[in-house]
C-alpha angles and dihedrals in degrees: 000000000000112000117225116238112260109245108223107259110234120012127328110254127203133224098232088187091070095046116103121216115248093184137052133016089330101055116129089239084054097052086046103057090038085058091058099042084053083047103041125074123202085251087062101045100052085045094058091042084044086049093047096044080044093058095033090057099043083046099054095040089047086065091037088058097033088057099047100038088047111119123227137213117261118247087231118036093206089062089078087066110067 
């Protein structure tokens, strides 16, 4: 026969110790943050922003070539041989 679990008598208490902060300067997305500005450099910083304005700008002129230099289906299919 199965045993029901035995409920706590009084009310539940917490270990505050084992909570993490999720507010304030000891937050884990602090830390975090704190951890990549030890680890990056200013050259490296200007090299990743160079890298994302890089890609941004090929992509967007690869559609605003891509749209202009389409080509587009004749109104009259006969036109093609002249």
């Amino acid at each position: 026969m199965l045993e029901k679990p035995h409920k706590e008598d009084g009310p539940a208490t917490h270990d505050n110790s084992s909570q993490i902060a999720l507010a304030g300067e000891t937050s884990p997305g602090v830390k975090q943050i704190e951890t990549l500005t030890k680890h990056f450099t200013p050259f490296d910083r200007c090299l990743l922003l160079f890298n994302a304005f890089l890609v941004a700008y090929s992509y967007s002129l690869h559609f605003t070539l891509s749209n202009v230099y389409s080509t587009q289906p004749p109104s009259n299919p006969l036109a093609l041989i002249a």
